[in-house]
N, C-alpha and C positions, 0 to 999 in steps of 0.2 A: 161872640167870643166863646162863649156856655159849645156853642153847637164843636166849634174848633177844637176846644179840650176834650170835648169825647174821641172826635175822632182820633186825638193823638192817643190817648189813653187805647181806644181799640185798638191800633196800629203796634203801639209798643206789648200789648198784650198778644196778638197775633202772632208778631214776631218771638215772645218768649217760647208761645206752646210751640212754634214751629222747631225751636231749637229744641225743644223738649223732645220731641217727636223725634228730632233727627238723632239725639243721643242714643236712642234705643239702640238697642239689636236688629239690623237686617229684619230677621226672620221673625220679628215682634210681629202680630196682626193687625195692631195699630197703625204702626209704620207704614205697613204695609197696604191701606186701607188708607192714610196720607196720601203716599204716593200715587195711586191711581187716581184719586180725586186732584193732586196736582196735575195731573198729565191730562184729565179732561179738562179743566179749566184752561189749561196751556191751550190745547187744541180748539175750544170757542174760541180765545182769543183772539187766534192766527183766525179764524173762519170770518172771525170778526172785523178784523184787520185788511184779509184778502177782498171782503165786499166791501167794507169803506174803499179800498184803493181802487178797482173796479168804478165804483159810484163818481169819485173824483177825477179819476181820468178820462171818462167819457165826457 
């Protein structure tokens, strides 16, 4: 149970700085420096995703 409330604690924490993040200004470095890091996370995903679906289907 100990292990569960952290993770929910990280999660709602996660979630706040993201909103933080996203209040900024565009053109904040931050921001900006979020967003690329969201877009490579995005893209393992799908890489991730594409070789699970691959592995499964054969």
């Amino acid at each position: 149970m100990q292990m569960k409330g952290w993770a929910i604690t990280m999660g709602i924490g996660a979630a706040a700085g993201a909103v933080a993040v996203l209040m900024m200004p565009r053109t904040n470095p931050t921001r900006r420096l979020a967003a690329k890091a969201a877009n490579k996370v995005e893209d393992v995903a799908w890489k991730i995703s594409d070789k699970l679906n691959q592995e499964f289907d054969m």
